[in-house]
C-alpha positions as a Markdown table, in Angstrom:
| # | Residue | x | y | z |
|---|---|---|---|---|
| 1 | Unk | 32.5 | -17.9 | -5.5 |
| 2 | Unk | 29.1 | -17.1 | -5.0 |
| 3 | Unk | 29.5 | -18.3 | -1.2 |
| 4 | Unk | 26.8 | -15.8 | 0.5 |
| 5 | Unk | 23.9 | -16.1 | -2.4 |
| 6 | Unk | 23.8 | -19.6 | -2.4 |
| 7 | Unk | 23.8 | -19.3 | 2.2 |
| 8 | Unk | 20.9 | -16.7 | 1.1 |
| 9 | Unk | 18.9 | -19.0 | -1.5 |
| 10 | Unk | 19.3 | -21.9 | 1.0 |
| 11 | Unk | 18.2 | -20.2 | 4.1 |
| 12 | Unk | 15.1 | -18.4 | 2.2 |
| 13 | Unk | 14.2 | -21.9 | 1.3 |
| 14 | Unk | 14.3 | -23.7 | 4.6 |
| 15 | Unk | 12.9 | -21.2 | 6.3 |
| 16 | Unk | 9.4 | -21.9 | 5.0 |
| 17 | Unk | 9.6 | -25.2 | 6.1 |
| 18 | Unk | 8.8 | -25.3 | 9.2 |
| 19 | Unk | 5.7 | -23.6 | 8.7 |
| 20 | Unk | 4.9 | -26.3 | 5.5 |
| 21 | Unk | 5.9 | -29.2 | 7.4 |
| 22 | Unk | 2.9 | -27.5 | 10.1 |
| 23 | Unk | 0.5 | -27.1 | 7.3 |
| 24 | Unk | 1.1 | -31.3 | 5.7 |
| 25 | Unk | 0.7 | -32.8 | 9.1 |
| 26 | Unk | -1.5 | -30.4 | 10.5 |
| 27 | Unk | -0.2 | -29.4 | 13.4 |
| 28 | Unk | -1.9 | -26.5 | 15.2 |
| 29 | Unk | -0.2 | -23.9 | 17.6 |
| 30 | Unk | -1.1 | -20.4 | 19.6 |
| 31 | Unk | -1.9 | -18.1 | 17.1 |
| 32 | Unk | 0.3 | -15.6 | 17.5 |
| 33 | Unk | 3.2 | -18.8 | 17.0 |
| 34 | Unk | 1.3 | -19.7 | 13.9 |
| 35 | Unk | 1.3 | -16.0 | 12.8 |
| 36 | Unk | 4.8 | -16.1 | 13.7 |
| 37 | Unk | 5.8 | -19.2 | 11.0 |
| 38 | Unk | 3.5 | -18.4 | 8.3 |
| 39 | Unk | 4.6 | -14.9 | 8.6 |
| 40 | Unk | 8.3 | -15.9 | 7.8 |
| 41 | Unk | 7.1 | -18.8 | 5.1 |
| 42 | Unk | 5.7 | -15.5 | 3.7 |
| 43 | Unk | 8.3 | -13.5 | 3.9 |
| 44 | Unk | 10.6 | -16.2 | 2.2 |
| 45 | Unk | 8.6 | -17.0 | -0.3 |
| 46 | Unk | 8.8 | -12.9 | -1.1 |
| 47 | Unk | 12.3 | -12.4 | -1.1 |
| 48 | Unk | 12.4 | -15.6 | -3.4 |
| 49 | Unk | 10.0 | -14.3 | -5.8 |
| 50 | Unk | 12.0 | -10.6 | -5.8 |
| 51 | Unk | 15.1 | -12.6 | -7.0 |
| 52 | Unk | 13.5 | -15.2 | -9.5 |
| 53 | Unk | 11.7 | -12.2 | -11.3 |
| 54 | Unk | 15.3 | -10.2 | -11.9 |
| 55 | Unk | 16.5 | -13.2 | -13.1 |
| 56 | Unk | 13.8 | -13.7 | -15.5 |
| 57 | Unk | 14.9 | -10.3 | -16.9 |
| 58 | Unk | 17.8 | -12.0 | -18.6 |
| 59 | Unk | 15.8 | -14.3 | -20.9 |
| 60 | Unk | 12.2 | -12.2 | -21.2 |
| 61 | Unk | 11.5 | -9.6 | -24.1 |
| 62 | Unk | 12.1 | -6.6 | -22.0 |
| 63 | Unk | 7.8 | -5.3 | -22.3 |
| 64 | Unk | 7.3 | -9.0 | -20.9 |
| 65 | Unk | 9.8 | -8.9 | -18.2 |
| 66 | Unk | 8.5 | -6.1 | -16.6 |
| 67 | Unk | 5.1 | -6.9 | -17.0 |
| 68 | Unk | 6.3 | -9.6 | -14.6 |
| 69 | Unk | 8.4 | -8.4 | -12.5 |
| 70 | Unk | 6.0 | -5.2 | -11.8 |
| 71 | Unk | 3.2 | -8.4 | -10.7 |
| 72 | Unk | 5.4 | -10.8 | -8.7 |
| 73 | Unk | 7.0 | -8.3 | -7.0 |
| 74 | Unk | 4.0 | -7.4 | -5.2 |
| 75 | Unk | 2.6 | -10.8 | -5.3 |
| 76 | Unk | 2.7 | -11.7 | -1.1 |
| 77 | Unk | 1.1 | -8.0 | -0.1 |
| 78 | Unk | -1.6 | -8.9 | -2.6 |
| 79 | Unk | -2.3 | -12.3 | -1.7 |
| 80 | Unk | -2.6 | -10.8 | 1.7 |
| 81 | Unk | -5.2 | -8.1 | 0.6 |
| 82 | Unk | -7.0 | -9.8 | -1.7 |
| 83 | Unk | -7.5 | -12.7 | 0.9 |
| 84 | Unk | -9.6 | -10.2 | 3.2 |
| 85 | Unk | -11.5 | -8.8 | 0.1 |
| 86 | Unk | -12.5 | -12.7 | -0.5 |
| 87 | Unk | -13.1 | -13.3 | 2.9 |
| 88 | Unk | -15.3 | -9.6 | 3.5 |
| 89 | Unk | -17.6 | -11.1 | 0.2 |
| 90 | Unk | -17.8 | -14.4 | 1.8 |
| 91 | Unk | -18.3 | -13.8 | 5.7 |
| 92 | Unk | -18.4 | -10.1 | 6.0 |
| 93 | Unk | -17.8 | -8.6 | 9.4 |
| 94 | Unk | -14.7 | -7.4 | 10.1 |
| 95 | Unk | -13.2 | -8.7 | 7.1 |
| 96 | Unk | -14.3 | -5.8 | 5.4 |
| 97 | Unk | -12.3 | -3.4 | 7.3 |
| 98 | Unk | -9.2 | -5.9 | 7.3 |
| 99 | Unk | -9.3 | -5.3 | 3.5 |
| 100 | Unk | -8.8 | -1.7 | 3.5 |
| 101 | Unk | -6.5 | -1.2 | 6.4 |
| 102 | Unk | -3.7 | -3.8 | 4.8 |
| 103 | Unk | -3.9 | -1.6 | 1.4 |
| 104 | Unk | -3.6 | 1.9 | 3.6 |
| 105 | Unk | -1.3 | 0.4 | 5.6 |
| 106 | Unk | 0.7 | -1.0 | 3.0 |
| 107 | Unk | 0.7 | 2.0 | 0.7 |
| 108 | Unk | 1.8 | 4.7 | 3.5 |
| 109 | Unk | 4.0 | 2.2 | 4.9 |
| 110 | Unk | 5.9 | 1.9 | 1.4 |
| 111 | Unk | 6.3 | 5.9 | 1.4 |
| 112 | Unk | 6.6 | 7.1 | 4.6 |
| 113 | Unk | 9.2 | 4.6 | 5.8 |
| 114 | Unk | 10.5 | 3.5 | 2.1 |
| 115 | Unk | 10.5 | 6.8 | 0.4 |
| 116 | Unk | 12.4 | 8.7 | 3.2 |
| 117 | Unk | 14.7 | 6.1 | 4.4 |
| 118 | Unk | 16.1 | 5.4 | 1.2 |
| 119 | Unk | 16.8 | 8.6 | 0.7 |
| 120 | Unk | 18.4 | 9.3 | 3.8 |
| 121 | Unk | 20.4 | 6.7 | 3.6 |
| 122 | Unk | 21.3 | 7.6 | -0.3 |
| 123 | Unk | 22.5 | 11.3 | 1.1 |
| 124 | Unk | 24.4 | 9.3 | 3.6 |
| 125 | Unk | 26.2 | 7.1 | 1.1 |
| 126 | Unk | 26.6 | 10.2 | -1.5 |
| 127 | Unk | 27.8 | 12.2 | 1.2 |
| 128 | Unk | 25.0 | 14.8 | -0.7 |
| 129 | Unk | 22.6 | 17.5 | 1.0 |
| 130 | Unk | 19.9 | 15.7 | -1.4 |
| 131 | Unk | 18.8 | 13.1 | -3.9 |
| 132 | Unk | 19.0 | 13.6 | -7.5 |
| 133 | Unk | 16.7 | 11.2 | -10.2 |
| 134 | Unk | 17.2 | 10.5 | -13.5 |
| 135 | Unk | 14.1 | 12.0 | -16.3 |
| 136 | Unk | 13.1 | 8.5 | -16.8 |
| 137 | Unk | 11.2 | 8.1 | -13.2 |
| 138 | Unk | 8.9 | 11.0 | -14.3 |
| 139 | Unk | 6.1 | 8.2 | -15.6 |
| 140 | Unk | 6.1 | 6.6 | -12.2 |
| 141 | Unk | 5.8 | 10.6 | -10.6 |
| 142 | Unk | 2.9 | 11.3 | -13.2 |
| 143 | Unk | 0.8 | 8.0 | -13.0 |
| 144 | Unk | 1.0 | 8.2 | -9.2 |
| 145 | Unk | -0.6 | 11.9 | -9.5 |
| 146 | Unk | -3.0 | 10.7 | -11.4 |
| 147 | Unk | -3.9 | 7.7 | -9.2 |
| 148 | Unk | -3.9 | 9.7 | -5.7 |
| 149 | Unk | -5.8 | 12.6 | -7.2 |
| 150 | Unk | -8.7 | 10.4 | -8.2 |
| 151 | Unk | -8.7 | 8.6 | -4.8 |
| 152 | Unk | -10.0 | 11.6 | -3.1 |
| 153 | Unk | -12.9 | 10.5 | -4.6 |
| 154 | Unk | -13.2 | 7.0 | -2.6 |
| 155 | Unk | -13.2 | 8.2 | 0.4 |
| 156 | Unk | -15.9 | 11.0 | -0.4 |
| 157 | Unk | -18.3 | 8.0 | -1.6 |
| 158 | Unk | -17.3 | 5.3 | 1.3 |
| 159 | Unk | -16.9 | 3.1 | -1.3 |
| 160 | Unk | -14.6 | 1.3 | -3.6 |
| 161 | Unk | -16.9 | 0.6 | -7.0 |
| 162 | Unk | -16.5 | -1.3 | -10.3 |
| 163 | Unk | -16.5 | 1.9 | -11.7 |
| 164 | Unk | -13.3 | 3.0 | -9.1 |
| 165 | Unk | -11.5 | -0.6 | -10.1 |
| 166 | Unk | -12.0 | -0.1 | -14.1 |
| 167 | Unk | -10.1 | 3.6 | -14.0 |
| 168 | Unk | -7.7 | 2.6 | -11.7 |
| 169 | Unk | -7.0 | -0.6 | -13.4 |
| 170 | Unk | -6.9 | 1.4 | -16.6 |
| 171 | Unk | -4.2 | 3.9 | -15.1 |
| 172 | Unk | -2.4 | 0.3 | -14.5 |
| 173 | Unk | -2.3 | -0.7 | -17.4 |
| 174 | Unk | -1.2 | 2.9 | -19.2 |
| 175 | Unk | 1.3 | 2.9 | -17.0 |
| 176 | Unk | 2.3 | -1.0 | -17.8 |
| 177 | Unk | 2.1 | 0.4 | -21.5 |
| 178 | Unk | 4.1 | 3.5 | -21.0 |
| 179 | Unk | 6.8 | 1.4 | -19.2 |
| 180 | Unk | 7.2 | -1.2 | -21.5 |
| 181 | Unk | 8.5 | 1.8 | -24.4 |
| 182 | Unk | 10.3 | 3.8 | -21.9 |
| 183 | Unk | 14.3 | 3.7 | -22.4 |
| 184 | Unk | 15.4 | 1.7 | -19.0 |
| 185 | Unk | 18.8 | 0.6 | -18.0 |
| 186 | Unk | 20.7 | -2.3 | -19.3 |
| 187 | Unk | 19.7 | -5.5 | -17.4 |
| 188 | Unk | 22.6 | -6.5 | -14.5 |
| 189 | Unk | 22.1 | -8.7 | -12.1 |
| 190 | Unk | 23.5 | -8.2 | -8.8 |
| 191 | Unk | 23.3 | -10.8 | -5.6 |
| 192 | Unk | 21.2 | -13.9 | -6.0 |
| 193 | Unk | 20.3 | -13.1 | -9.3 |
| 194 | Unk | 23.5 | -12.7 | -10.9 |
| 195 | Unk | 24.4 | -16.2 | -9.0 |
| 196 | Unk | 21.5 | -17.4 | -11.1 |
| 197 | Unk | 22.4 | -15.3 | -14.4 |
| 198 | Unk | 25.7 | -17.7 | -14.3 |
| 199 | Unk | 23.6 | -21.3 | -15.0 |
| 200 | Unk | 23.5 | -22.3 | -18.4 |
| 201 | Unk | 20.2 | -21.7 | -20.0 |
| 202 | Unk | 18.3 | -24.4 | -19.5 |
| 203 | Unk | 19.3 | -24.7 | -15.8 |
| 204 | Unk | 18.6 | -20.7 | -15.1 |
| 205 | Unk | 15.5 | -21.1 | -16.4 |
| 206 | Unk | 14.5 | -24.5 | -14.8 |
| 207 | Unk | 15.6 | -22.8 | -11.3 |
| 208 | Unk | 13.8 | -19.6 | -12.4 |
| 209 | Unk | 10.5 | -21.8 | -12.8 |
| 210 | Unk | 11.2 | -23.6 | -9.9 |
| 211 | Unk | 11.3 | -20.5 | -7.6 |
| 212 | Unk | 8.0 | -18.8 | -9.2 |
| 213 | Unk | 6.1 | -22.0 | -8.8 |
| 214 | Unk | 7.6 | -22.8 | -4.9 |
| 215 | Unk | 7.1 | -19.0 | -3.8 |
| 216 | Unk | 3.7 | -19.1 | -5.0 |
| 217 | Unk | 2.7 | -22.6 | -3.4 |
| 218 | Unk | 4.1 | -21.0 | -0.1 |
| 219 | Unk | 1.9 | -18.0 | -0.3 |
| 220 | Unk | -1.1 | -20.3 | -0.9 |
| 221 | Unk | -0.6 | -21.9 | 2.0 |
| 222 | Unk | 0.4 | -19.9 | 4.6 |
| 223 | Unk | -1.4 | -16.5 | 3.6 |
| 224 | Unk | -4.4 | -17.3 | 5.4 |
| 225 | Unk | -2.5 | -18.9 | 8.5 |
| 226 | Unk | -0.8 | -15.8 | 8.7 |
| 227 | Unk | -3.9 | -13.6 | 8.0 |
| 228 | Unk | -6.0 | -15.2 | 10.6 |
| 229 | Unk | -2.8 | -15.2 | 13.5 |
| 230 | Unk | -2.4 | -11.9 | 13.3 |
| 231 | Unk | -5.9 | -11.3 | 14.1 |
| 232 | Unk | -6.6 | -13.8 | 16.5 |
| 233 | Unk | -3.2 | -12.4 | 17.9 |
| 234 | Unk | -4.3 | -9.3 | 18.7 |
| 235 | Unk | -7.8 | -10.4 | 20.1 |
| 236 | Unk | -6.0 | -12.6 | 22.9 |
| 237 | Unk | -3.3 | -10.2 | 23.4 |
| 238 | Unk | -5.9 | -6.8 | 23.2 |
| 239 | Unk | -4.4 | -5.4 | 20.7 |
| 240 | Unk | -6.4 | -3.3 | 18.0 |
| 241 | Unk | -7.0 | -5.5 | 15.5 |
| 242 | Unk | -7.1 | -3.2 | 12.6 |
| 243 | Unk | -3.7 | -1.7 | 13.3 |
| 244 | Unk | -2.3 | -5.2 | 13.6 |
| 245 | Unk | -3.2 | -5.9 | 9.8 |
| 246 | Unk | -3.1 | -2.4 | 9.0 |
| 247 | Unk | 0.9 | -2.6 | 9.8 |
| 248 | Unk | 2.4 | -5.8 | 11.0 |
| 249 | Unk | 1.2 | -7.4 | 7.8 |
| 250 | Unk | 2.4 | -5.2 | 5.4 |
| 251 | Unk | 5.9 | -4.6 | 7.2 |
| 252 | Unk | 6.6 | -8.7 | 6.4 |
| 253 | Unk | 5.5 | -8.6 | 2.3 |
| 254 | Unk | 7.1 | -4.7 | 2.1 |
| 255 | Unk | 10.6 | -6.3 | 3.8 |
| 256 | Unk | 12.3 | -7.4 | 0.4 |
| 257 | Unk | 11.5 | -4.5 | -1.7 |
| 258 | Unk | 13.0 | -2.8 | 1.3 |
| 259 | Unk | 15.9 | -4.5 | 1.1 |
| 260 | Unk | 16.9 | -4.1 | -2.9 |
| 261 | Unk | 16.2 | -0.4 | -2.6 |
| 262 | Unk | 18.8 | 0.1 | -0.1 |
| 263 | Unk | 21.0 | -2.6 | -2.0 |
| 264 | Unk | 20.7 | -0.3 | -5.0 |
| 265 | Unk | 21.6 | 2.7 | -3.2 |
| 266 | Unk | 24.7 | 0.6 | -2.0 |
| 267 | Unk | 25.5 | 0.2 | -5.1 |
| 268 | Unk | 25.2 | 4.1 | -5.9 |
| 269 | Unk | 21.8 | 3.4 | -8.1 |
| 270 | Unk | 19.9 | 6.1 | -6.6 |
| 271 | Unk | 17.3 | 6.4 | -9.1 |
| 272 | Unk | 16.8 | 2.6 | -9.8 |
| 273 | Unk | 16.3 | 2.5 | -6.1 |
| 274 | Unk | 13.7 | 4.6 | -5.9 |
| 275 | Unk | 12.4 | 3.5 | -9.1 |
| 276 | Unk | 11.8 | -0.2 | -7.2 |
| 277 | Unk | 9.8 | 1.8 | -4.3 |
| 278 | Unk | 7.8 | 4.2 | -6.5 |
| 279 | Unk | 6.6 | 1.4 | -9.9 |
| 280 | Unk | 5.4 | -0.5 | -6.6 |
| 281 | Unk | 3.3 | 2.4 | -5.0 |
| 282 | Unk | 1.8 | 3.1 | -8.2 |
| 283 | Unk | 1.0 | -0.6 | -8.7 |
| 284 | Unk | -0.4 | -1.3 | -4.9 |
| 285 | Unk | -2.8 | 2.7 | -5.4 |
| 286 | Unk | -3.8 | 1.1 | -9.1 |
| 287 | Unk | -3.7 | -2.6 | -9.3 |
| 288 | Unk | -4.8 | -3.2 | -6.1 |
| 289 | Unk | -7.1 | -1.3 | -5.1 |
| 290 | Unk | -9.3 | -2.0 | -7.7 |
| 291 | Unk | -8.6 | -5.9 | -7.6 |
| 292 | Unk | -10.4 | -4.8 | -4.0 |
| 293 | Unk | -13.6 | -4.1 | -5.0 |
| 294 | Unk | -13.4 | -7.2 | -8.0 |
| 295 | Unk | -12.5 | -10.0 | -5.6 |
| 296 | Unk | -15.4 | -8.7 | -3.3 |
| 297 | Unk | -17.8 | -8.9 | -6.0 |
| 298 | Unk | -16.9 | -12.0 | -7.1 |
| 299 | Unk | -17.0 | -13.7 | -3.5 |
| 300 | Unk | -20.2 | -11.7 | -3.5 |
| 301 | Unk | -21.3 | -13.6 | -6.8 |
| 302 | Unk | -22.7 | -10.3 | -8.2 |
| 303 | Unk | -20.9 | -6.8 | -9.3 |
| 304 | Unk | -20.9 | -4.8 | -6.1 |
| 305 | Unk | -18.8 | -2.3 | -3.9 |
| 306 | Unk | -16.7 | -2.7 | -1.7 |
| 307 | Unk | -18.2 | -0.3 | 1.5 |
| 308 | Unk | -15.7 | 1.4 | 3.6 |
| 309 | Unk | -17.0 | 3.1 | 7.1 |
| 310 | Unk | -15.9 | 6.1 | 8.8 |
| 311 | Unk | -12.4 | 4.2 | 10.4 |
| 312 | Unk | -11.5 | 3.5 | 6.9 |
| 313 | Unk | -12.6 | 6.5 | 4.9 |
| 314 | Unk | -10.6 | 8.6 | 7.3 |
| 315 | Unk | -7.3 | 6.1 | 7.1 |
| 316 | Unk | -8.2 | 6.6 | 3.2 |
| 317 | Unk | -8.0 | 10.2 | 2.9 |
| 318 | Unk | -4.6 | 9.7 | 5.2 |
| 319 | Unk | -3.3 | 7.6 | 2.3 |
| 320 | Unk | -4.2 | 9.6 | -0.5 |
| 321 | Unk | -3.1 | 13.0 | 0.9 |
| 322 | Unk | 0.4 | 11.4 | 2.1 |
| 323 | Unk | 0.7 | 10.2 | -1.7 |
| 324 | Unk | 0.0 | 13.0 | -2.9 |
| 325 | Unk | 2.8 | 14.7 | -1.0 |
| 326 | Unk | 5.2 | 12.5 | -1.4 |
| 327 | Unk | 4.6 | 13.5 | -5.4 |
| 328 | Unk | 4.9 | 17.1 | -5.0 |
| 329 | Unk | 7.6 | 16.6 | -3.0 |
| 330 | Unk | 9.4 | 14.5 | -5.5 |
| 331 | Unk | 7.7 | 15.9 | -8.7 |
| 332 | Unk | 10.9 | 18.0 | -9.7 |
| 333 | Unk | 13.6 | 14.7 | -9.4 |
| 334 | Unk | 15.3 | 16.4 | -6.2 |
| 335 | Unk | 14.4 | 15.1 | -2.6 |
| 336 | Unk | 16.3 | 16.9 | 0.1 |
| 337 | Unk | 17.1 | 15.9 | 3.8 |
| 338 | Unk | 14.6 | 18.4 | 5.3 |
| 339 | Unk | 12.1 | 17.1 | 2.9 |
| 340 | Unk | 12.5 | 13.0 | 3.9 |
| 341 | Unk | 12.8 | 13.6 | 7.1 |
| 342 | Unk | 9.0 | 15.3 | 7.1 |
| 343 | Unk | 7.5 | 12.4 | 5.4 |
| 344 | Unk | 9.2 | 10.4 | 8.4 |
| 345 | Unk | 8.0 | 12.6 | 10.8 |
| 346 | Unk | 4.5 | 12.8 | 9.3 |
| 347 | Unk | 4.7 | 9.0 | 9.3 |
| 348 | Unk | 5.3 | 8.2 | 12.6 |
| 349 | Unk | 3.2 | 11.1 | 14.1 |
| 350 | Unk | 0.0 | 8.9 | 13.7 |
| 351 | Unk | 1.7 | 6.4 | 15.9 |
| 352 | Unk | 1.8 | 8.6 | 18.7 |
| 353 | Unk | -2.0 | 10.2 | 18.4 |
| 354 | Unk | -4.3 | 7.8 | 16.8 |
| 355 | Unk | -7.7 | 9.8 | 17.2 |
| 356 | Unk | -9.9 | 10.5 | 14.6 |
| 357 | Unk | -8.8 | 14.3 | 14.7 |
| 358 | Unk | -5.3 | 13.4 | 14.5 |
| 359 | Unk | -6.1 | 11.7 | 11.1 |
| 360 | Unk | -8.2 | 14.6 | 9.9 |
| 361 | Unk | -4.8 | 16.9 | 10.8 |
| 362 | Unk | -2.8 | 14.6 | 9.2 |
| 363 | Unk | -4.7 | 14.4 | 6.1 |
| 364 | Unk | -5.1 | 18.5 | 6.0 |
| 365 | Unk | -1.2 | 18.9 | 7.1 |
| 366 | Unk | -0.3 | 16.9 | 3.9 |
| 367 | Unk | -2.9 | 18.7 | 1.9 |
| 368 | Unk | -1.1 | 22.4 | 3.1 |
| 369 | Unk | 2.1 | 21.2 | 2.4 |
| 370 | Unk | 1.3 | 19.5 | -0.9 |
| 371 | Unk | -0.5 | 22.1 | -2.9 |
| 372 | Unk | 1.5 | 25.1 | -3.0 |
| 373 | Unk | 4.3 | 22.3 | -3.5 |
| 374 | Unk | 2.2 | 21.0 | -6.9 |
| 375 | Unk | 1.5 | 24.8 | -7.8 |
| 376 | Unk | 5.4 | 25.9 | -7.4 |
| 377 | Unk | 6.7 | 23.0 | -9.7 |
| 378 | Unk | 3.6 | 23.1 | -12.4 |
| 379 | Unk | 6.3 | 23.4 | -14.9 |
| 380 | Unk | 7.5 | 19.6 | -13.7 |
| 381 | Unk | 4.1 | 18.4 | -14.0 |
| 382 | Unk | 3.9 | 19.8 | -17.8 |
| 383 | Unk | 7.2 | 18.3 | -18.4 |
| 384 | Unk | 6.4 | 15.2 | -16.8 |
| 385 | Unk | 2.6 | 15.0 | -19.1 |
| 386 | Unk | 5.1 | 15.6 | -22.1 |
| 387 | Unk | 7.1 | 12.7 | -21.1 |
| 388 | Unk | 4.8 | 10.5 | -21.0 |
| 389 | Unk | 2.6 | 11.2 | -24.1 |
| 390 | Unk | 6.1 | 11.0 | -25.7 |
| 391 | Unk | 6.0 | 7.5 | -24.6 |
| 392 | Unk | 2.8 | 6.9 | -26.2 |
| 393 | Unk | 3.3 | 8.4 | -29.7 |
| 394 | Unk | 6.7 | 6.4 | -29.6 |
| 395 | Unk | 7.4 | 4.3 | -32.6 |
């Protein structure tokens, strides 16, 4: 009983050891071979964290749990991010554009493959034309409105400010509010983390610990391994730097919450599928985006912000217009076949031209499709602003 999660727990575990066995006796490869271990220490460590935190759901007050679950669910992408924000403060350079094009790349990664593939897949499973979500993902919908809306903004300044961190960290944590009083499903545990839901207390709990503290020790030490191979990767093999952090990166922390959104749809959990895709969209255009511009200052040593140049104001208006589709698309609960498939195609247009102009068409191809979307379903965005000051006049 139990066969395959154990294989899985076992193999996510050994997996980072060769690159921690590396690290202790400090042995050094090619980069792109160091990339290549850290990379999968990282991506271990990730699927490891995705499974302690559901467990944790079990024995947490529910406002705590997913408090939790919402950070360390996020936890590799961040420590990815936030590592070239510390470094930009700290050395400068390049570092600076490293920063912003693992958040971009991360953030339109997460809807343009994740949003649409999921539902794809969902119609395929449902044998449906489209993809129906329960009311409750409405607060996910609204706060990620909010957030894109006022991201216009960054791009228009070239820079990510205090002042940009404090009122997106404030959407954060309204939304980390809202959610904690919001009705959600009962807790069940499925794969790993029902194998873990069967220990006795005390021995969940121990293995719970045991799993935060090793998936977080393997993140220390390999995010910078993996950071720095993937750029000095892509210097000896000519490869554009940015769009080697800007995707590669972000494709190894994304991979687990991949995976559980398509297990939930296996599962015919349509809406707690893309309720795992969307709670971590809204945290990575909140949460970390401002921890940007915070990390910077304080490698900096003094409050400043975070400067973004023309290569990264354009991939920033890119990101906020493609969120701000993906809303008005989604806005009414109902996502249709004809409707994922053009976020996939928008997606992987930029792959095939990658010139400023393209970007610009992007961004303004998102824009024409979004607003007469958000003006046609006003009435859902009312219903959805009801919902969630519902939420906060709840008793």
């Amino acid at each position: 009983m139990f066969l395959k999660e154990k294989i899985s727990i076992i193999l996510a575990v050994l997996s980072a050891f060769p690159w921690l066995i590396s690290f202790f006796v400090s042995i050094h490869y090619p980069p792109y071979f160091e990339a290549l271990l850290a990379g999968v220490a990282v991506v271990s460590a990730a699927f490891l964290l995705s499974w302690a935190a559901e467990t944790a759901e079990k024995d947490l007050p529910r406002s705590l749990s997913l408090a939790v679950v919402a950070l360390l669910a996020v936890l590799p992408e961040y420590a990815v991010d936030l590592y070239f924000a510390w470094m930009a403060g700290k050395v400068g350079g390049g570092y600076i554009h490293y920063a912003a094009a693992n958040m971009t790349g991360a953030n339109r990664l997460l809807l343009g493959i994740g949003w649409s593939m999921v539902a794809i897949f969902a119609m395929i499973k449902l044998r449906k034309k489209e993809v129906v979500l329960d009311e409750g993902i409405r607060l996910e919908f609204f706060m990620l409105l909010i957030a894109s809306l006022y991201c216009f903004s960054i791009p228009l300044k070239s820079e990510i400010s205090i002042l940009d961190a404090f009122f997106l960290l404030l959407i954060y944590v309204l939304y980390l509010y809202s959610a904690t009083r919001a009705h959600r499903e009962e807790f069940e545990a499925v794969g790993v983390p029902a194998y873990l839901c069967c220990f006795p207390v005390k021995k969940r709990r121990a293995s719970v610990v045991f799993l935060f503290l090793f998936s977080a020790f393997v993140i220390l030490v390999s995010v910078e391994a993996f950071a720095e191979g993937l750029i000095e990767t892509a210097k000896i093999f000519g490869i554009d730097e940015f769009l080697m952090v800007q995707w590669i990166a972000p494709l190894a922390s994304e991979a687990p919450e991949f995976i559980v959104a398509i297990y939930f749809i296996r599962r015919f959990r349509t809406t707690a599928s893309f309720n795992t895709l969307v709670s971590s969209k809204v945290n990575q255009w909140t949460l970390l985006v401002g921890c940007l511009a915070i990390i910077y200052s304080l490698a900096l040593g003094s409050p400043s912000s975070l400067p973004l140049d023309d290569r990264q104001r354009e991939e920033f208006l890119l990101t906020a217009a493609q969120s701000l589709l993906g809303v008005a698309i989604i806005i009414n609960l109902r996502l249709n076949i004809f409707e994922a498939l053009a976020l996939l195609f928008l997606f992987l247009l930029q792959f095939v031209y990658q010139s400023v102009e393209m970007r610009y068409l992007l961004s303004l191809a998102y824009l024409l499709l979004a607003i007469p979307s958000l003006v046609a379903h006003r009435h859902e965005i009312g219903k959805s602003f009801n919902y969630v000051l519902k939420l906060l006049n709840k008793r």
